[in-house]
N, C-alpha and C positions, 0 to 999 in steps of 0.2 A: 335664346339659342344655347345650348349643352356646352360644355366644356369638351372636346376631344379628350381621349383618353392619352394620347401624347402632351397634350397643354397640362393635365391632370399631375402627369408620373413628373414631369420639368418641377411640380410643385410640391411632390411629396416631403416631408418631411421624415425624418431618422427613425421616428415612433411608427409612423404612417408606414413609413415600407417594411419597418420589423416585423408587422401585425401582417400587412398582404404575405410577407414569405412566410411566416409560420401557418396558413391557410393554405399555402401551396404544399408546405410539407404534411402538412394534414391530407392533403388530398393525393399526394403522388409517392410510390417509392421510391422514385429515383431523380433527382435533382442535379444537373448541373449550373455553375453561376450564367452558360449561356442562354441556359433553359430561361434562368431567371430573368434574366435583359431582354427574350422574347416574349415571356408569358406578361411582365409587367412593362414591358415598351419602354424600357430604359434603354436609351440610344445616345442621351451625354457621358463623356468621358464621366465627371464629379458623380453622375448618381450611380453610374457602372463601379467606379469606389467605391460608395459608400455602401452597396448592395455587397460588396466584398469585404467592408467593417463589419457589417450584419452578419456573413456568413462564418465569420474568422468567432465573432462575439459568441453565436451560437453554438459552435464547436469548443470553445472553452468555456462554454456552462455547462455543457453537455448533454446541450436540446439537440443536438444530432451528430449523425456522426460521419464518419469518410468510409464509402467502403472501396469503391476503385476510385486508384487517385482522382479526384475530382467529381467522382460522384456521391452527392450528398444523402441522407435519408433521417426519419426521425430516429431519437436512441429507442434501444428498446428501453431504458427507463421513464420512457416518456406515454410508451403503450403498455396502456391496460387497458385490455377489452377494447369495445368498440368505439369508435370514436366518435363524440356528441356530435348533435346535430347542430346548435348554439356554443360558441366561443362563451359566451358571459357563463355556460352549463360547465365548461371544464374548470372554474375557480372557486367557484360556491364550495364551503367544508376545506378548502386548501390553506395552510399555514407558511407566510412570505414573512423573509424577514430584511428588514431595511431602518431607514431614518428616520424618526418620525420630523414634520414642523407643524409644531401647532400655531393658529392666528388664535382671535379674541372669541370668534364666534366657529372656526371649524376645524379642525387637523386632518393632516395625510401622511400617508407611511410611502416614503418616495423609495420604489426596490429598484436594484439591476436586474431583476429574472425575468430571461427573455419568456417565460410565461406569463407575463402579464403587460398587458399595452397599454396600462394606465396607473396613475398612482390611485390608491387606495383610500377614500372618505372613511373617517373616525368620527364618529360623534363624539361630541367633547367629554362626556360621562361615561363614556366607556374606553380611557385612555388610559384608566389604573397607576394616574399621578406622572408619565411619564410628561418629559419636557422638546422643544425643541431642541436637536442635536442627541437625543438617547436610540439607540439601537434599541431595534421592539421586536415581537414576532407580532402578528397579526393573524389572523383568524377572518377570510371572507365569508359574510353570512349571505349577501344579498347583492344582483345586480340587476335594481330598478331597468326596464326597458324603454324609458325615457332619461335616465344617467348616461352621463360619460362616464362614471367611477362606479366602481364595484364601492361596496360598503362592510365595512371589517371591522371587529373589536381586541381590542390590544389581549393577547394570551402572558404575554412576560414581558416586563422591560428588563434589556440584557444590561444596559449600564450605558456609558459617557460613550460616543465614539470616537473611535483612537485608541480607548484604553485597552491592555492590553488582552483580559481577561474578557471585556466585554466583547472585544472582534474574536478573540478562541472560539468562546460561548456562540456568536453569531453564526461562525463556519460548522460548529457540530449544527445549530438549530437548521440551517440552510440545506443540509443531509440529512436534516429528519432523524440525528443522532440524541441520546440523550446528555444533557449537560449537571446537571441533578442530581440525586441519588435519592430515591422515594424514604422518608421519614422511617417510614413503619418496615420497612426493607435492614435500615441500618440498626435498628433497635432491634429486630428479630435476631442479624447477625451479635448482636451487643449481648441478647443473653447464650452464645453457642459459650462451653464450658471448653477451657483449653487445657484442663487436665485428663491424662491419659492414664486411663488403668491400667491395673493389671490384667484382666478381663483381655483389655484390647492388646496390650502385650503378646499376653501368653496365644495369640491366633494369628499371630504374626513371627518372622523369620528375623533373628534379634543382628544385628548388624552395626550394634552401637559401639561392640571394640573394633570394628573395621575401618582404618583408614578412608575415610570422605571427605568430600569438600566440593563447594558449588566454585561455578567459574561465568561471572554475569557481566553486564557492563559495569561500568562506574558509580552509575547512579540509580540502580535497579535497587529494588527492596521487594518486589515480590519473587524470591529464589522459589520457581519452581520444579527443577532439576539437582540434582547430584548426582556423582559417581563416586563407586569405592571400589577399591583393586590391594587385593594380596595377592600371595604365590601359594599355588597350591604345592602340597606333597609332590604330586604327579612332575611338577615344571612349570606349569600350563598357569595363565592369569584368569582368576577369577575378576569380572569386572561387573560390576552393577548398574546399572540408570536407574535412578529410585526417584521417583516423581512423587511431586505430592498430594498424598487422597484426599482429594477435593471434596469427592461423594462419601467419602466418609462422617465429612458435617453437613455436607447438605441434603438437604430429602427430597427424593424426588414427587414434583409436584407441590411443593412449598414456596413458602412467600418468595423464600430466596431465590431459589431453581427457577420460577417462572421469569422472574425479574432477569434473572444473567441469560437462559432463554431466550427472551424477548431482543434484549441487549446482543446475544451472540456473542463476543468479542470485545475485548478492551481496544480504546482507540489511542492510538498514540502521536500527539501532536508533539511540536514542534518543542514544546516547552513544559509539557504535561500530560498524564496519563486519565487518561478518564476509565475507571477500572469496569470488567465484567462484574464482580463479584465485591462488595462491600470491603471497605478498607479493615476491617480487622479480622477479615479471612485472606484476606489477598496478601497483607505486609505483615501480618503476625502469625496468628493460628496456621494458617497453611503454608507459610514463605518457611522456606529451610534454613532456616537461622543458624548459624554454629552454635555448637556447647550446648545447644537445646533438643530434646528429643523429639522426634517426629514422626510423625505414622505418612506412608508411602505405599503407591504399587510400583512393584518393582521389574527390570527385565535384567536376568542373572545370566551372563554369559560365558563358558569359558573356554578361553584362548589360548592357542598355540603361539613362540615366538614368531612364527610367520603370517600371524594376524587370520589366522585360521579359527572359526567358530565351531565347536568340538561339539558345543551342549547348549542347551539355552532352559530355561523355566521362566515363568511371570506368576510372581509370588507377592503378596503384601509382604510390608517388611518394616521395618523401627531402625532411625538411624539418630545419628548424633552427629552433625556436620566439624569436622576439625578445624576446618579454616573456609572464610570466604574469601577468594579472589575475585578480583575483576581481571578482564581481559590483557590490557595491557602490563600488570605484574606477571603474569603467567607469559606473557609477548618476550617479554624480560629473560626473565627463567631460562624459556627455550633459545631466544639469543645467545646467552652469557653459556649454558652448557654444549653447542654448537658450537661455539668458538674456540671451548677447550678441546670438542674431539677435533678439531683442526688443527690446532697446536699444542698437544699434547704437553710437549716440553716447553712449552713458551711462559713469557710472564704477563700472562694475561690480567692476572687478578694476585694481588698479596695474598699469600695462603695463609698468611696470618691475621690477617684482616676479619673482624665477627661477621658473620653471616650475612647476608643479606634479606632482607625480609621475604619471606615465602620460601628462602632456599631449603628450610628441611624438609622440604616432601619434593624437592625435587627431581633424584631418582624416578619416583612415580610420576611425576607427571611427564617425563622423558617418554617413560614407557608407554602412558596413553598418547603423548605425542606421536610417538615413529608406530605404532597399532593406526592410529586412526590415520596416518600418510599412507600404508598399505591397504585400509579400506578405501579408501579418497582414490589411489591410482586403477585399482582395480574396477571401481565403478566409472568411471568415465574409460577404462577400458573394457565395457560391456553397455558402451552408448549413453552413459548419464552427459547432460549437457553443461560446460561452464559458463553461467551465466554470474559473473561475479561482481553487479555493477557496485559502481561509486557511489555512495551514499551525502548529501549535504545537511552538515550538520550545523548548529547556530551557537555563540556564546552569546548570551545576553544580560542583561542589568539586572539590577533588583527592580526594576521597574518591567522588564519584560522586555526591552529596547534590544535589536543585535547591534552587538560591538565587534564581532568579527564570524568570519565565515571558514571552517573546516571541512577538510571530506574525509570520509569514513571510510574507508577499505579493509575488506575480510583479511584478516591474519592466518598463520597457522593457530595463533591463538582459539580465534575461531572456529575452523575448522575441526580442531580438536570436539568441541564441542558437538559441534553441526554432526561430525560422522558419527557418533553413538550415540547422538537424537535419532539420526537418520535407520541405524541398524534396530534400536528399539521397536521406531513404528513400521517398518518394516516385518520384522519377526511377529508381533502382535497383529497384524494384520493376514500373515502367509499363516499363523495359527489358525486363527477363524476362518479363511480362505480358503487353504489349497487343500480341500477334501473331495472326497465325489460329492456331485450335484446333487445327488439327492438327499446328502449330509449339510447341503448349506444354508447356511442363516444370516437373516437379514445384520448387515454390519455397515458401518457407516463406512466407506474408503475415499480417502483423497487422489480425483484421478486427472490425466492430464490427458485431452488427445494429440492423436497426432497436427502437426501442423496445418496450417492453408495449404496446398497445393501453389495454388494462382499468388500467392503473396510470397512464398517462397521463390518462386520463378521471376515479380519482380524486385526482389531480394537481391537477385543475382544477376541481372541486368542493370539492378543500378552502381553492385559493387567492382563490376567490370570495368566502368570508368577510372578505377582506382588500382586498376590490374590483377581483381584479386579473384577468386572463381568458387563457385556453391555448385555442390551438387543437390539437384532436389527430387531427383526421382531414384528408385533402388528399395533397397530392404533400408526396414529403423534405423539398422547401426551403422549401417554405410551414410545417411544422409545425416545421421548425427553426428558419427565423425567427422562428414565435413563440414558442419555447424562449427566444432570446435577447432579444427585447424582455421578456420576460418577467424573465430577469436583470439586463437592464440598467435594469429599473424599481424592480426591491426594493434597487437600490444603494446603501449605505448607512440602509437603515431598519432598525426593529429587528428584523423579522421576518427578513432578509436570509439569515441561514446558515441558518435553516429551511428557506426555502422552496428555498433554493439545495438543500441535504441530501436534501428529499424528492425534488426533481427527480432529481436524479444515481441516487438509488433506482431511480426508474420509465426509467432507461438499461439497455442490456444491458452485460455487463462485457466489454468487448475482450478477444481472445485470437488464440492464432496457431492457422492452421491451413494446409495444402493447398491446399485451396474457397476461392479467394479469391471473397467477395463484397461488397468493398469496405468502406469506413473510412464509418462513417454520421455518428460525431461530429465528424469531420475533413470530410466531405462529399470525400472520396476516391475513385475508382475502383482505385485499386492504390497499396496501401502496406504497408510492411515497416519490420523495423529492422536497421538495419545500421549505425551511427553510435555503438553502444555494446559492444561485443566484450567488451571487458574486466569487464563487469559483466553478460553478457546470454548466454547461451549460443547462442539464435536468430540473436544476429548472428554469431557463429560459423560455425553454419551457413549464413546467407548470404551472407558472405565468401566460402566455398569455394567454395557450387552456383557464385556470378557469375565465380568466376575462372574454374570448368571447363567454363561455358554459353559465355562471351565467348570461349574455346579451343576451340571448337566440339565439346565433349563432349556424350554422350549424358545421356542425363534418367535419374534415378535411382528407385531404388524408393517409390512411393507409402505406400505400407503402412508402412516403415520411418522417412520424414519426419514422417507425421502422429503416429505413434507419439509421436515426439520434441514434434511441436509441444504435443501434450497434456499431457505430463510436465512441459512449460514452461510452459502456462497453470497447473497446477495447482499447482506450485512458487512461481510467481510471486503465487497468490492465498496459500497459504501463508505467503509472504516477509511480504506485505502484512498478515497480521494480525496476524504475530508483531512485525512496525513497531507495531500498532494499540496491541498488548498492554502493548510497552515504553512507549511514550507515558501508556498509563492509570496502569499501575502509579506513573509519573513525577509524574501529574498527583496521585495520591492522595497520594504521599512529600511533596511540596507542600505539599500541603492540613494535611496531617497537624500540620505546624509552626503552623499557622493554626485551629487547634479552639476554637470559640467565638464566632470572628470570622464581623463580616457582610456581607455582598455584596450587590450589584444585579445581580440575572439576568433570564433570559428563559424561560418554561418554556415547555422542547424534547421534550418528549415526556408523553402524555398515556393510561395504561393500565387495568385493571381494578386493578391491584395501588397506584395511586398516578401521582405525576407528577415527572416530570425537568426538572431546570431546568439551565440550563447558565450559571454564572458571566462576565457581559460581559467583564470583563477579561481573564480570561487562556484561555476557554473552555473549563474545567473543569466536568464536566457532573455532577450527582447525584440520588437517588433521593429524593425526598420520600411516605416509605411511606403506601400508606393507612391507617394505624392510626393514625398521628399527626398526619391531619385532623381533630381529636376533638372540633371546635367545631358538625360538625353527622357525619349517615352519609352518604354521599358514594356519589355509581352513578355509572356510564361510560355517556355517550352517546356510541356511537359513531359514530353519523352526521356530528354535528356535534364532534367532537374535544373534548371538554369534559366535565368531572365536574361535578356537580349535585348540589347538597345539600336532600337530602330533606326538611327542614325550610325550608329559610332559603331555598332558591333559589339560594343562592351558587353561581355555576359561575366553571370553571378552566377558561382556553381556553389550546390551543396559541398560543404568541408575546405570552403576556400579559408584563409586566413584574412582580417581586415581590423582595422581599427574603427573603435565605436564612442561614442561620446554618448553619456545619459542625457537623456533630454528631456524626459517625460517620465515621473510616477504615480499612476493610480493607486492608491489602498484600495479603495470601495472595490473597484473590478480588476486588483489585483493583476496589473495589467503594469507594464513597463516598456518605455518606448526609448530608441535609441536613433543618433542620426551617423553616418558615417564619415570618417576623415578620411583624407586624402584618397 
C-alpha cells in the first residue's frame, strides 16, 4: 500500500521540498507561502517554517522575487526562454561554485544554489589538483538518468575557504563576473605608448596652464575626472569637466574594447576593484594624474555668478592636473572657509600660522562649491529626487579581516562633484537629443521611468502608521516633491533608512537604452553618461557616437546600440549585487568576532518566517527566526506590517526599536541570525 501524500510531505526533508517549490515556481506565476502548504500538503506547524526558510533562502539568492507583498514568482534572471521540459536539462553547461570534499575514490562540490538539488559528482581526474576545503567553480557536463548527482568537471580552484581573496573571487564567480584579467588582454594594453605628441596636441584645446585638479576618494587611482576654472574678461567662470579619452587608446573592436565590452563595468567590492579596462590604462595612461599631461574630452561651460550657464562646447582638450584631492581634504577646505564667512572677525585660525595643505586653491574650489549648491538646489526644484543613502563601509587587516565598521555619507564635498558630472552628461546628451526627429540619431541615454503606481500607494499606506503622508498621484513634479518632503522629514528619526529603503523600492531602476524617455529621478529631459569611461563601458560608447555626430557622421545601427545598452544594464545590475554580496559576507565576518554581544537595533523587515532587525551602529542587518519568538505563536499581519502574538497580543512593528543578541553566523550563505532580549 502507497504512502499518502500527507505521510510523504510529514517526511520531506529541506533538499526535498526546495526541489518541489522550485517545480512549483517553474510551473506558476504567482506563488503565495499559502499556495505552498496547499499545493505540497504541508499542514505541521515545523514543515510550514521550514517552507518559509526556503522561501526567505530563495529570495536572498535571487531565484525569485516579491512582487505584491507576499506574492512570490521566479526572477527574471532566472528566465531565459522557455522553460525545459527535465529539471536535470536546466544544469547541463551551468557553472556552480561551492566546496569541494574529496574521499579516496570520488569527490563533490557541495553548493548553496538554490538551483541545484543536489551536490555535484567529480571524477577524481578531473578535480585540477583541488583538495578537500578549496573553493571551485565547477562545470556540469552530464546528468546520468539513473544518478542522483549531476556530473561536473572542476573549471578553477578559487583557493582555501575563508580566505579572504578566495571567497571575493567566489562571489564575482557566483555572478558570472570576471575575477582574471585574460593574459593576451593585459600584454596588448602593455604595448599602448603613453607618449603624447605633438600631432595629438596641436588637435586638441591646450588647457595645461589652467588651474585643474581631480577631487576622488582616498584610495581611488584611476582619476577619471577633473575640473578647471578661471575668470573670464567678461566676469563670467569658465569651468571644464575634462574626462579622460579612454577611446583615444582604445580601438574599436580590439582585443581590448571587446574585453571591457564583454566586461561592461568595473566592479567594486568591498576591499577591491576588479577593473573594466587593464590596469595600466585605468591607473596610469588614462587616470589623470597631477604634473602629468593628458589628453581628455572635455565639456567647457561658462558661468554667470548666479550659477547661470551662458555657453557650453564639448571639445577634446590637454590638461595637466595641479593637485589631486580626495574628498575629505576638499570636506575640510569648505568647512574651515564657511567658518570664516561666519565669523569674519573672529580667531578662528592663526593667520599666521603656514597654510594648510590644499588651502592655495582654495578661493576656487569655494567658487565651484557655492556654483554647484545653485545647480543642486535648483534641480531638486524642478523635481530631481533626494535619494542620498548611507553607504557601509569596512576597515580591514592586511589579511582582509574587518576590524571595524563605518558609514559613508555624501558631503558637499561630494556634491560638488556629482553636480558638474551631472551638468556634463546632461549637456552631451540635450546635444545629440533635443533636435527635430527627423535630425535624430541613435545615442545611448541613461533613463529612469516613472514610478509603480501600486507600490507607491503601498508606500504610503505603510508610512501613515508613522503619520507621515505621500502623494502618488499628480503631474512628475508634484509627486516628486512629495517623495522629497517625504525624505526630508524622516531625517534623522529612527525610522529613517526604512522608510528611505522602501521608497527607493517602489522607484524603477535606471538603465541605458536608445528610447530616450528622459531621467525621472534626476527630473531630466535628456541625460547620459559620459563622464566615466574608464569604469563604464556606455561612456565609451558615447565618446565615440559624439565625436562622429559632432564630424558630421551618419547615425549608426539601432538594433546593434540597444543590444549593447542591455548588456550594460544587466551587467551593471549584476556588478551591483555582487558589491551587495561582498558587503554581507563583510558584515557577517564582523559580527562573527562579536557572538553573544548585544546591540540596539531597529526591526527592518517584518515576514511569515520571522523578523529582521538591522543593528544602528553599524547597519548590519539579521534574521530573528520565528521559531525563536517562543514566548507566545506569532501570525503575520500583513496589512499592517506587524506579527501578533496569538495569545498575548504582543505585536512587532516595522521600525520598532529592540535589543538583539548575535547568535548565529553563516559565511557560506552569508546569512546572520539574531535572538532578541528582553
Amino acid at each position: 500500500m502507497g504512502k499518502s501524500p500527507e505521510r510523504k510531505a510529514r517526511r520531506m526533508t529541506k533538499r526535498m521540498l526546495t526541489a518541489a517549490m522550485a517545480d512549483m515556481f517553474a510551473e506558476y506565476d504567482d506563488i503565495t507561502l499559502n499556495k505552498v502548504f496547499q499545493e505540497l500538503r504541508l499542514k505541521t506547524h515545523p514543515l510550514k517554517m521550514l517552507a518559509a526558510d526556503v522561501i526567505q533562502e530563495m529570495l536572498e539568492d535571487g531565484y525569485i522575487e516579491e512582487g505584491r507583498k507576499g506574492h512570490y514568482h521566479i526572477s527574471a534572471a532566472q528566465q531565459s526562454g522557455e522553460e525545459p521540459e527535465e529539471e536535470e536539462d536546466t544544469i547541463i553547461g551551468r557553472q556552480f561554485v561551492g566546496t569541494l570534499k574529496v574521499g579516496k575514490n570520488s569527490a563533490y562540490l557541495l553548493s548553496n544554489s538554490r538551483d541545484l538539488p543536489a551536490d555535484i559528482f567529480i571524477p577524481t581526474s578531473k578535480l585540477k589538483g583541488g583538495h578537500t576545503g578549496d573553493k571551485a567553480v565547477v562545470k556540469v557536463v552530464e546528468w546520468p538518468g539513473n544518478s542522483r548527482n549531476p556530473i561536473g568537471h572542476v573549471v578553477d580552484i578559487l583557493g582555501k575557504t575563508g580566505d579572504n581573496t578566495t571567497e571575493m573571487h567566489a562571489i564575482l564567480a557566483e555572478y558570472g563576473l570576471p575575477y582574471v584579467y585574460p593574459q593576451a588582454v593585459e600584454d596588448a594594453a602593455n604595448h599602448i605608448s603613453d607618449v603624447i605628441s605633438e600631432a595629438d596636441i596641436a588637435q586638441r584645446e591646450d588647457f595645461r596652464d589652467v588651474l585643474t585638479f581631480t577631487i576622488d576618494p582616498y584610495d581611488a587611482k584611476d582619476f577619471d575626472d577633473a575640473l578647471s576654472i578661471r575668470r573670464m574678461k567678461d566676469g563670467q567662470w569658465e569651468i571644464g569637466v575634462h574626462i579622460a579619452d579612454v577611446t583615444h587608446y582604445v580601438n574599436e573592436g580590439g582585443i581590448i574594447d571587446k574585453e571591457a565590452q564583454k566586461r561592461a563595468t568595473s566592479v567594486y567590492l568591498v576591499d577591491r576593484t576588479i577593473p573594466m579596462l587593464p590596469e595600466r590604462l585605468c591607473n596610469y595612461i588614462c587616470s589623470l594624474r597631477p604634473d602629468e599631461d593628458k589628453l581628455c574630452y572635455a565639456v567647457i561651460v561658462h558661468m554667470d555668478d548666479k550659477g547661470r550657464v551662458r555657453y557650453n562646447k564639448i571639445v577634446h582638450t590637454v590638461i595637466r592636473s595641479n593637485r589631486r584631492y580626495n574628498y575629505e581634504e576638499v570636506q575640510d577646505i569648505i568647512d574651515r572657509e564657511l567658518e570664516k564667512e561666519r565669523h569674519p572677525y573672529g580667531t578662528f585660525r592663526d593667520k599666521t600660522a603656514a597654510p594648510l595643505p590644499g588651502d592655495e586653491y582654495a578661493a576656487e574650489l569655494m567658487t565651484l562649491h557655492r556654483l554647484a549648491q545653485i545647480l543642486r538646489k535648483e534641480r531638486f526644484e524642478h523635481g530631481s529626487i533626494a535619494f542620498d543613502r548611507v553607504e557601509v563601509g569596512f576597515d580591514i587587516d592586511e589579511k582582509g579581516h574587518p576590524i571595524s565598521v563605518h558609514l559613508k555619507e555624501q558631503t558637499e564635498s561630494h556634491q560638488l562633484i556629482e553636480e558638474f558630472m551631472l551638468l556634463a552628461n546632461r549637456i552631451v546628451a540635450t546635444t545629440i537629443g533635443a533636435v527635430p526627429s527627423k535630425q535624430q540619431k541613435v545615442f545611448p541615454y541613461r533613463i529612469h521611468d516613472l514610478p509603480d503606481v501600486e507600490k507607491l500607494d503601498n508606500v504610503a499606506h505603510f508610512i501613515s502608521r508613522f503619520g507621515y503622508k505621500l502623494k502618488t498621484t499628480g503631474d512628475k513634479q508634484a509627486v516628486s516633491a512629495s517623495i522629497n518632503k517625504l525624505l526630508a522629514d524622516v531625517k534623522g528619526k529612527r525610522e529613517q533608512n526604512l522608510i528611505e529603503t522602501i521608497s527607493l523600492k517602489a522607484m524603477q531602476k535606471a538603465r541605458y537604452s536608445t528610447d530616450n524617455i528622459g531621467h525621472y529621478g534626476l527630473a531630466f529631459d535628456y541625460y547620459t553618461h559620459f563622464t566615466s569611461p574608464i569604469r563604464r563601458y556606455p561612456d565609451m560608447m558615447v565618446h565615440r557616437l559624439l565625436a562622429r555626430y559632432l564630424a558630421g557622421g551618419r547615425s549608426v545601427s539601432k538594433a546593434k546600440y540597444e543590444e549593447l545598452c542591455d548588456h550594460s544594464s544587466a551587467m551593471e545590475q549584476l556588478a551591483a549585487s555582487a558589491e551587495r554580496a561582498s558587503i554581507k559576507y563583510k558584515q557577517v565576518e564582523f559580527m562573527q568576532d562579536r557572538m553573544g554581544q548585544v546591540f540596539d537595533a531597529v526591526i527592518s523587515g517584518v515576514t511569515e518566517w520571522g523578523l529582521y532587525a538591522e543593528i544602528t551602529e553599524n547597519k548590519c542587518e539579521g534574521l530573528i527566526p520565528m521559531r525563536d519568538l517562543d514566548d507566545d505563536h506569532y501570525e503575520f499581519d500583513e496589512r499592517n506590517y506587524c506579527l501578533v502574538g496569538r495569545r498575548t497580543h504582543n505585536r512587532y512593528y516595522l521600525g520598532d526599536p529592540v535589543k538583539v543578541e548575535v547568535s548565529h553566523c553563516d559565511l557560506e550563505k552569508k546569512q546572520l541570525n539574531f535572538l532578541l532580549v528582553g
